[in-house]
C-alpha positions, 0 to 999 in steps of 0.5 A: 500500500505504501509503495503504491502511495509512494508511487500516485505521489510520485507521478503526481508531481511529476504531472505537477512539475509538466503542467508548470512547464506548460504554464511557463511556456504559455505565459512567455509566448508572445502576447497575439493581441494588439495592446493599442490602436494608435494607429487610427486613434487620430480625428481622420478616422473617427468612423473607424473607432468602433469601440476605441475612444470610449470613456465613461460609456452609458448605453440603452437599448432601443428596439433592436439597437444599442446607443451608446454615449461617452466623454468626448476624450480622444486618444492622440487627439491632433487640433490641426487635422480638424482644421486643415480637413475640416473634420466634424468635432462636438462634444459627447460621442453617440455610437450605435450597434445591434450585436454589442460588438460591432459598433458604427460613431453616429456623431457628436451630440452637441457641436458646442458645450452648452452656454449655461454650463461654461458660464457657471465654471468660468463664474466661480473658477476665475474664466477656467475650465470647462473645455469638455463633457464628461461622463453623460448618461443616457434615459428614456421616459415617455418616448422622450431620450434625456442626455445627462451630461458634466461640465466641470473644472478639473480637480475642483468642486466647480461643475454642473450637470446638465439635461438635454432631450430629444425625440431621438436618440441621436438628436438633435438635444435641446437643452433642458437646464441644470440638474445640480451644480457646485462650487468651492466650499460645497461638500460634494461635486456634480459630475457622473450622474446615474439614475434609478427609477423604482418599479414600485411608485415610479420616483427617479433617483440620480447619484452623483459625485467624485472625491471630495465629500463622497458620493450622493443622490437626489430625487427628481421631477420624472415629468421635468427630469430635474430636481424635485426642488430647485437648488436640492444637492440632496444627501450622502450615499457613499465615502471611504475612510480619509476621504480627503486623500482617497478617491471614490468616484462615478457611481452607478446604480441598477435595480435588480427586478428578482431580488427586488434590491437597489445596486450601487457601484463606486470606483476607488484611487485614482484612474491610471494606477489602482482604480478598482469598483465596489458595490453595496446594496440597498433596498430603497434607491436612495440609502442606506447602502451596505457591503458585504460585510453589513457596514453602510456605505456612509460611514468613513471606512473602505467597502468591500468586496472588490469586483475589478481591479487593474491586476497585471500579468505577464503578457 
């Protein structure tokens, strides 16, 4: 008996010792994937993005096609090739598909920033900023598409989420006014809307926010998509511990029909090096919101678990 013993163990490591002979192989094989699309990330062949050139993407399916509408950042982006080839340049790309792969750039939904937005930065930001549009989110009500969009200063708690409607997804938006907007010495910052809207009395929450203060939400007029009061920041839904040093940022909130429970996902650190997403639930869209762990995502701590995270292997 112990010498067959002897012997499956011997034969196990060996089957151990040839597996990680293969997994070495395979991991120093040279990568097949291309790792970037430099080569028509330039503004001439933006009807070759498909999906490149997407950031911060908010998609609703409409019959049968996808609509998809995200800030309007572009890799390599060269000033001088829109103006010499006259090229069409606005500000929040619309992209259309019907399978989620294959995706066709149907344009820009606005060709300026909106006035209303500029001025309130530039107001309370000495003449700076605002020169894009972040983070839109997209909704349908009654046969009317809202585009939710941020305008911001970078960095600073000087910035305005505005709505814009149309009786078709790709436009064109006529400007419906301002959502929330915040300045210096406010405890949150108006950018990265997301709403939710309960199945059971039809009310509309929207969360928002980044750094600073933490993440919050405020409920809307469904009939106006604007606050139900004028001027309402509404209140608290989400930070992490020493808030003032650790980011938490662009939250989204879905509802999911079977568990009858609100999800609340938030981003944390910065967005180049250890971005990562959490989530907490909820049975109302507005708060409490709690992790795994039970802990209610308002209070000064970090929430767990992690869903995704930027782990980096070889190749």
């Amino acid at each position: 008996m112990k010498q067959f013993c002897s012997i499956l163990f011997i034969g196990y490591v060996l089957l151990l010792s040839s597996c990680s002979q293969k997994l070495y192989q395979l991991t120093t094989k040279e990568n097949p994937w291309a790792d970037d699309y430099s080569g028509i990330s330039g503004m001439k062949n933006y009807k070759q993005w498909g999906a490149y050139n997407v950031h911060d993407p908010s998609c609703l399916l409409i019959g049968d096609t996808y609509y998809m509408y995200s800030t309007d950042a572009i890799y390599r982006e060269d000033s001088a090739a829109i103006k010499k080839d006259a090229l069409p340049f606005g500000y929040i790309q619309m992209r259309k598909s019907k399978d989620l792969v294959n995706w066709e750039f149907a344009g820009w939904a606005f060709k300026e920033i909106p006035q209303e937005a500029v001025k309130w930065v530039h107001e309370n930001n000495n003449g700076k900023g605002a020169t894009n549009i972040w983070a839109p989110y997209i909704l349908e009500y009654k046969g009317k598409y809202r585009l939710y969009y941020s305008v911001s200063a970078f960095a600073k708690q000087i910035s305005y989420i505005g709505l814009a409607e149309s009786d078709s997804p790709e436009g064109p938006w006529e400007l419906k006014g301002c959502v929330v907007k915040t300045k210096e010495g406010d405890v949150m910052n108006a950018i990265d809307p997301s709403i939710v809207t309960n199945p059971a009395n039809g009310e509309q929450w929207m969360h928002y926010g980044s750094y600073f203060g933490g993440l919050q939400c405020v409920q809307l007029n469904p009939e106006t998509g604007l606050t139900m009061k004028e001027g309402d920041q509404g209140q608290l839904t989400a930070r992490r511990y020493n808030g003032k040093k650790n980011n938490i940022e662009a939250p989204e909130i879905i509802y999911n029909p079977e568990l009858k429970q609100y999800f609340l996902f938030v981003s944390y650190a910065p967005l180049i090096t250890t971005y990562d997403v959490r989530v907490g639930r909820s049975d109302k869209p507005e708060v409490p919101f709690l992790d795994y762990s039970g802990k209610d995502m308002r209070e000064e701590t970090d929430n767990f678990p992690i869903l995704t995270y930027p782990y980096q292997f070889r190749n």
